[in-house]
C-alpha positions as CSV (number, residue, x, y, z in Angstrom):
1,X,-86.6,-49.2,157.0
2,X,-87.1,-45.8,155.4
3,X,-88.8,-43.2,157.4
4,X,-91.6,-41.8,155.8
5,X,-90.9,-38.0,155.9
6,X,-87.7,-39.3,154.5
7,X,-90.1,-40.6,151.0
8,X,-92.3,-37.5,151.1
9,X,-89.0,-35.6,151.1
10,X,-87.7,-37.6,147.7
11,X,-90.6,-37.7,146.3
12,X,-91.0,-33.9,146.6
13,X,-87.6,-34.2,145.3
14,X,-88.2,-35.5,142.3
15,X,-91.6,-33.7,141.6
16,X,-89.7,-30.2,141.6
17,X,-87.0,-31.5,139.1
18,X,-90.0,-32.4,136.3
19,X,-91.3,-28.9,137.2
20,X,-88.4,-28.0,136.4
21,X,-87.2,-29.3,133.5
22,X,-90.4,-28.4,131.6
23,X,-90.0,-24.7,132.8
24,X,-86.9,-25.1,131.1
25,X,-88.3,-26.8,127.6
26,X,-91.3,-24.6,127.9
27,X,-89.1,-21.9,126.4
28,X,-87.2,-24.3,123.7
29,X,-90.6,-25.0,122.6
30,X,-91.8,-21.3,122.3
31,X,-88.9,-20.5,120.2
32,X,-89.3,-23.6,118.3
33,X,-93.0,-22.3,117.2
34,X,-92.0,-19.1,116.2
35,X,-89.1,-20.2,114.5
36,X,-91.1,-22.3,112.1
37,X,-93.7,-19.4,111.9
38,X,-91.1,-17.1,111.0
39,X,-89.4,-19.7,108.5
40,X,-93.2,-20.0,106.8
41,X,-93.7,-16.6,106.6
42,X,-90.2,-16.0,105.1
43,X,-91.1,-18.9,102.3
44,X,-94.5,-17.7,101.8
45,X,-93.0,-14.0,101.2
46,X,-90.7,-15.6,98.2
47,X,-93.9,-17.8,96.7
48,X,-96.3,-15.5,97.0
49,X,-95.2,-13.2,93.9
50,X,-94.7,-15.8,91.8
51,X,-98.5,-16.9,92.6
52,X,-99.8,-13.9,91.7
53,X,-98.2,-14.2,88.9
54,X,-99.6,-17.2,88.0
55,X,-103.0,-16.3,89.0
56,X,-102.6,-13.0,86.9
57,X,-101.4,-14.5,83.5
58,X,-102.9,-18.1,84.1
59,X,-105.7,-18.4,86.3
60,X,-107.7,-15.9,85.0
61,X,-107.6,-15.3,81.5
62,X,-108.6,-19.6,81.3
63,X,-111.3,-18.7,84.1
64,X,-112.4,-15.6,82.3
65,X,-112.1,-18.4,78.5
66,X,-114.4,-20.3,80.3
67,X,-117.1,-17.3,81.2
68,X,-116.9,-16.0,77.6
69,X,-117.2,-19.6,75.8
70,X,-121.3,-19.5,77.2
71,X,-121.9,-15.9,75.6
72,X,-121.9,-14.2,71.9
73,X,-119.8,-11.2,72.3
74,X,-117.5,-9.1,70.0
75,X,-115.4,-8.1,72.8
76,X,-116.9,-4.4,73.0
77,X,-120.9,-4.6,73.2
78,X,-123.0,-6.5,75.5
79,X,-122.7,-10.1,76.3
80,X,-125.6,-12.1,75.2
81,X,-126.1,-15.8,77.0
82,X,-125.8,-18.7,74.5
83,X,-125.4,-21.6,77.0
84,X,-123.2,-24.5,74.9
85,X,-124.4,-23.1,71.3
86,X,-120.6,-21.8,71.0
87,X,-119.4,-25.5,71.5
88,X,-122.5,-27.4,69.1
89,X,-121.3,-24.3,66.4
90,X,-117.5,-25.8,66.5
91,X,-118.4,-29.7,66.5
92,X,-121.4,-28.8,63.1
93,X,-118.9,-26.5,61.4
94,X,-116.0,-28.5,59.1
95,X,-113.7,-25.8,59.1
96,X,-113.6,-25.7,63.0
97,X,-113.7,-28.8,63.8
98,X,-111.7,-29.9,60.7
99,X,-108.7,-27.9,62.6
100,X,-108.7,-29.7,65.4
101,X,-108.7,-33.6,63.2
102,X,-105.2,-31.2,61.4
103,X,-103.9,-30.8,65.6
104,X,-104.3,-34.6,66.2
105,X,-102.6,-35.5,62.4
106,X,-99.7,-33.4,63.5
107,X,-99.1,-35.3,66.7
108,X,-97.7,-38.3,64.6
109,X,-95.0,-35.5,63.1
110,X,-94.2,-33.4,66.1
111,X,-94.4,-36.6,68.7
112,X,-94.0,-39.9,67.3
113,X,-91.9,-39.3,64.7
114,X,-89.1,-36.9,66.9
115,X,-89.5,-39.5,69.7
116,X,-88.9,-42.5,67.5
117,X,-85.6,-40.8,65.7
118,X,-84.3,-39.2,69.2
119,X,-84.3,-42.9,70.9
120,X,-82.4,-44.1,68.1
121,X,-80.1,-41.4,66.9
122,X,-79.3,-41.0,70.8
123,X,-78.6,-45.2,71.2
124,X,-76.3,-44.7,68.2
125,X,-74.2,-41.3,69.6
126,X,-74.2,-43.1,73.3
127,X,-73.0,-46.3,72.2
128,X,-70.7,-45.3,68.9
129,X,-69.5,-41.8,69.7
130,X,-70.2,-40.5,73.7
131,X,-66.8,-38.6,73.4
132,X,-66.4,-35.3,71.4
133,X,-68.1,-36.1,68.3
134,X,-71.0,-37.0,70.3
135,X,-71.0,-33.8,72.1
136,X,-70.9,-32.0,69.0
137,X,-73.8,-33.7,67.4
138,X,-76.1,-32.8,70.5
139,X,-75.1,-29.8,69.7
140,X,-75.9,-29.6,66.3
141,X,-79.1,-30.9,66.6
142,X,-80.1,-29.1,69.4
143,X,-79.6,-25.7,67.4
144,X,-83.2,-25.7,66.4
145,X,-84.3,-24.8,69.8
146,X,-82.3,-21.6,70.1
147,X,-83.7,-20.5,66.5
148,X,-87.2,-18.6,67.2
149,X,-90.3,-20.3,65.6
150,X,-90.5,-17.6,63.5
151,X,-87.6,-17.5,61.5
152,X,-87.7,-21.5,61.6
153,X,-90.9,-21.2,59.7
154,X,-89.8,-18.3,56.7
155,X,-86.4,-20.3,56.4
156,X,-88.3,-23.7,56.0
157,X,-91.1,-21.4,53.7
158,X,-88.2,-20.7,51.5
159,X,-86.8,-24.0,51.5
160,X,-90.1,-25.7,50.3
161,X,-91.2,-23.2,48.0
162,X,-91.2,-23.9,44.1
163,X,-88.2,-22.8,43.3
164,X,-86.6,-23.4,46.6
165,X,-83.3,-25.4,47.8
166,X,-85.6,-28.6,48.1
167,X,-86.8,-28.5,44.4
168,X,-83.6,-27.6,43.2
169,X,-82.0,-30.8,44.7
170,X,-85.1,-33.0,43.0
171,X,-84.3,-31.4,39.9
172,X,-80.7,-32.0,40.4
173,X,-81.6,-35.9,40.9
174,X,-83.7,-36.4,38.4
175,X,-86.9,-36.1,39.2
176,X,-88.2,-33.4,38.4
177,X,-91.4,-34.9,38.5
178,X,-91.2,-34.8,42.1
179,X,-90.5,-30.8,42.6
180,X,-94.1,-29.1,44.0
181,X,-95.0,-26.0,46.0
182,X,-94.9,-27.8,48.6
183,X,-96.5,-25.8,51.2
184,X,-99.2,-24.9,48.5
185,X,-100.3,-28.1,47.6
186,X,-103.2,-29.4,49.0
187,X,-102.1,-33.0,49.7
188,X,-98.9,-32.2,50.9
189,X,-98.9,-29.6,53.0
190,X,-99.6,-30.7,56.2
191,X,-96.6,-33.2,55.9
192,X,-94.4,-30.5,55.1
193,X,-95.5,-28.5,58.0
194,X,-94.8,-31.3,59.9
195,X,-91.3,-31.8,58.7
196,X,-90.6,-28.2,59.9
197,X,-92.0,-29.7,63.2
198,X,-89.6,-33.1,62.9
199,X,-86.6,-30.6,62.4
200,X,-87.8,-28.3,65.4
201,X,-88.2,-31.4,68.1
202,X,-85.8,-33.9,67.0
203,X,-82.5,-32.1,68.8
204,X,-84.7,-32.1,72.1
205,X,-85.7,-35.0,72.4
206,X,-82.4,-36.6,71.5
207,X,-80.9,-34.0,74.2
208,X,-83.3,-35.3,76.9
209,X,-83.0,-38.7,76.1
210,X,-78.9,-38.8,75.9
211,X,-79.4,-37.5,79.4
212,X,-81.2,-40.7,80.6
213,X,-78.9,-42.9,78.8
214,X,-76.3,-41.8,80.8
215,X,-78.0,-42.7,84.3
216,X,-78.4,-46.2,82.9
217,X,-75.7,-48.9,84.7
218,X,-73.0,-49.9,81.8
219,X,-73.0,-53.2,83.4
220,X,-76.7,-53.9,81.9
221,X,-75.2,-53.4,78.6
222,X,-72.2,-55.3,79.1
223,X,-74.3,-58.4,80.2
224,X,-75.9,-58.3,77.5
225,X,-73.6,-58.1,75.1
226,X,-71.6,-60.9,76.9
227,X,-74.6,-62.9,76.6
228,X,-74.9,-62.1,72.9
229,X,-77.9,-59.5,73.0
230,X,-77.4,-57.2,69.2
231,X,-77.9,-53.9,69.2
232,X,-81.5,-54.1,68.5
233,X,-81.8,-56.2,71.6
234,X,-80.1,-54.4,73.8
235,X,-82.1,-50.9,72.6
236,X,-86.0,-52.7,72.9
237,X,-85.0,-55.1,76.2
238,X,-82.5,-52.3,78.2
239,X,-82.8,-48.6,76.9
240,X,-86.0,-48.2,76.1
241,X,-87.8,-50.1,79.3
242,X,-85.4,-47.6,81.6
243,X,-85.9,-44.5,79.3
244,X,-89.9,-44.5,80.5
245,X,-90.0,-41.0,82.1
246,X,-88.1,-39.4,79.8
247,X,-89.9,-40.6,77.1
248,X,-93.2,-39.7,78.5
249,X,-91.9,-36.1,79.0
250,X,-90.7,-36.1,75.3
251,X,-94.6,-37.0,74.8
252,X,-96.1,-34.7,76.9
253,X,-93.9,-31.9,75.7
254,X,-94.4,-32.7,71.8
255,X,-97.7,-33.4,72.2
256,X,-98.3,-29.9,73.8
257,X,-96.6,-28.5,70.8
258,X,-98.7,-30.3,68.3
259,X,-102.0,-29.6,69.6
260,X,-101.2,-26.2,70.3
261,X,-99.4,-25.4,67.2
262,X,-99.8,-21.3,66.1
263,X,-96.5,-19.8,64.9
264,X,-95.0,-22.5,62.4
265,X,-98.1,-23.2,61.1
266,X,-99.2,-19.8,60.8
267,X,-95.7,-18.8,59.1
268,X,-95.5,-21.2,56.6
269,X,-99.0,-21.7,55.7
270,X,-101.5,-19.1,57.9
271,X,-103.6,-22.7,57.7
272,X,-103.7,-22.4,53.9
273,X,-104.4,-23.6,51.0
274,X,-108.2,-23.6,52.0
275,X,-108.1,-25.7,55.6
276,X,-105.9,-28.3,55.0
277,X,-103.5,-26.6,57.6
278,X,-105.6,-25.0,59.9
279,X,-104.8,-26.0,63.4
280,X,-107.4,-24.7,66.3
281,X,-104.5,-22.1,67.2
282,X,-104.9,-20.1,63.9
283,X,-108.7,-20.8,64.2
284,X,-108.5,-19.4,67.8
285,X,-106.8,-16.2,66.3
286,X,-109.2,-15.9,63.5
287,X,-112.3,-15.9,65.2
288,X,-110.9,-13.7,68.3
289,X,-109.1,-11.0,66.1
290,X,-110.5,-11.2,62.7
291,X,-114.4,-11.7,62.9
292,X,-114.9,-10.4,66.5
293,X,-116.4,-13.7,67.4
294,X,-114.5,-13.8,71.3
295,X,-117.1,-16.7,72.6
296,X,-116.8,-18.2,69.8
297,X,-113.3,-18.4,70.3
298,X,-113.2,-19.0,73.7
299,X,-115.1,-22.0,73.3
300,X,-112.6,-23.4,70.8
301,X,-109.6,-22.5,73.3
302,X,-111.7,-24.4,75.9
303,X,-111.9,-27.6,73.6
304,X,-108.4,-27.4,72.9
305,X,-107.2,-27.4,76.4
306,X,-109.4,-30.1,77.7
307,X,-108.0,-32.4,74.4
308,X,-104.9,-31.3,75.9
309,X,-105.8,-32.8,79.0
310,X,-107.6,-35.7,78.1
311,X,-104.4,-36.6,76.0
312,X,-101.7,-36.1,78.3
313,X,-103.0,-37.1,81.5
314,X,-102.7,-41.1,80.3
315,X,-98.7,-40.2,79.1
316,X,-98.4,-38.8,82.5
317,X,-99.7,-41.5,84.2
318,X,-98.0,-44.3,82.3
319,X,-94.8,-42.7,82.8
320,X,-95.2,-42.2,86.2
321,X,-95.3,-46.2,86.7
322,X,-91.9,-47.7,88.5
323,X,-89.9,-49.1,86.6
């Protein structure tokens, strides 16, 4: 039998040890705390410029958009309350909303159109030519990205002007019939805009895409092609189901550039002749700048970046899904 000062004694025993050992994680856990404290602060100390940043150049000027977009104001004199008169004035007036039907034209150029050529001009160089050759053409057509916008749009306005390269080629062919100002002519040019915008977009989106080819398996491929699949088969059944997020950031990206178009547009055409190339960008400058109208154009900025939204947000979404 065990004596019972003999128990109390163990049991003491044991009741000083776990005083003991938490004494001794007490302090673990002390340093533990400000470790991670010290760690946040350290982090926050790193973000914190790049938030004011953000908050400087970003925040508040679409905050302060947002303020002026309920006022008339010339940007000097007092501010007079309008309410949502500055958004009824852009949807009754044809020139301002007319730019904004010219943003949503130029999506199929600047989006569909570069999307559509980058998937297949990227299937072709990753399944023909992924070697040298290849690497030289992403290269090639990726050289519109390093040109600025700028000097994109006065080569292309000397390339489409009357007695331009483009002509002179017609001309050469035979069909003269065919030679135009082009970025004169009513009709056509918004199109050619938009081929400037084609030319701009294609080398990215073939660069991004070429990228996601190569994380897809090569055994996919060579299944299929055991099996039979053509190319066409293989491109709508295996590349383009797995190229999903990269094609919705082509989207978003192009999209973005489309609706948001200024310095191409204002290059080449400064929205002329008339409207037919006015864009909400150039409206947006004319109505700040020009005619003093900053609600006015605050409003329109407003519009444009909730278009934005109400476009992009779907692509996002959709290619967000698992594949």
């Amino acid at each position: 039998m065990t004596c019972p000062d003999m128990k109390n004694s163990r049991d003491k025993t044991s009741s000083e040890l776990e005083i003991e050992t938490a004494a001794q994680k007490l302090p673990r856990r002390i340093f533990s705390r400000e470790r991670i404290r010290r760690e946040t602060l350290i982090s926050w100390a790193f973000v914190l410029p790049a938030l004011l940043m953000y908050a400087m150049f970003v925040l508040l000027p679409l905050f302060l958009s947002i303020y002026y977009s309920f006022f008339r104001w010339n940007g000097v004199g007092p501010m007079t309350w309008v309410g949502l008169k500055n958004y009824l004035t852009i949807l009754e007036f044809p020139n301002l909303l007319g730019s904004i039907i010219n943003a949503f034209k130029l999506i199929l150029y600047f989006s569909f159109v570069p999307v559509g050529l980058g998937l297949i001009v990227a299937s072709v160089i990753n399944r023909v030519a992924p070697g040298r050759f290849g690497a030289v053409a992403r290269t090639v057509l990726f050289l519109p990205q390093i040109i600025p916008l700028v000097a994109a749009g006065i080569i292309w306005g000397w390339l489409l002007a009357f007695p331009g390269l483009i002509n002179e080629i017609l001309r050469g062919l035979g069909l003269e019939a065919l030679t135009r100002a082009w970025l004169g002519d009513f009709t056509w040019a918004l199109p050619s805009v938009g081929v400037i915008g084609i030319w701009v977009l294609l080398g990215f989106c073939t660069v991004l895409l070429l990228t996601g080819m190569s994380k897809i398996d090569p055994s996919l491929y060579e299944s299929a092609r055991i099996d039979g699949a053509s190319w066409w088969a293989e491109f709508t059944n295996i590349t383009v189901p797995l190229l999903k997020q990269e094609i919705g950031v082509c989207l978003t990206v192009t999209v973005i550039n489309a609706l948001a178009a200024f310095d191409i547009v204002w290059v080449s055409t400064a929205g002329g002749p008339g409207n037919s190339t006015s864009v909400p960008g150039i409206q947006i400058y004319i109505l700040g700048f020009s005619q003093r109208s900053v609600g006015l154009a605050s409003a329109l900025a407003v519009m444009l970046m909730l278009l934005v939204l109400i476009v992009i947000l779907p692509i996002q979404r959709l290619s967000r899904e698992t594949r």
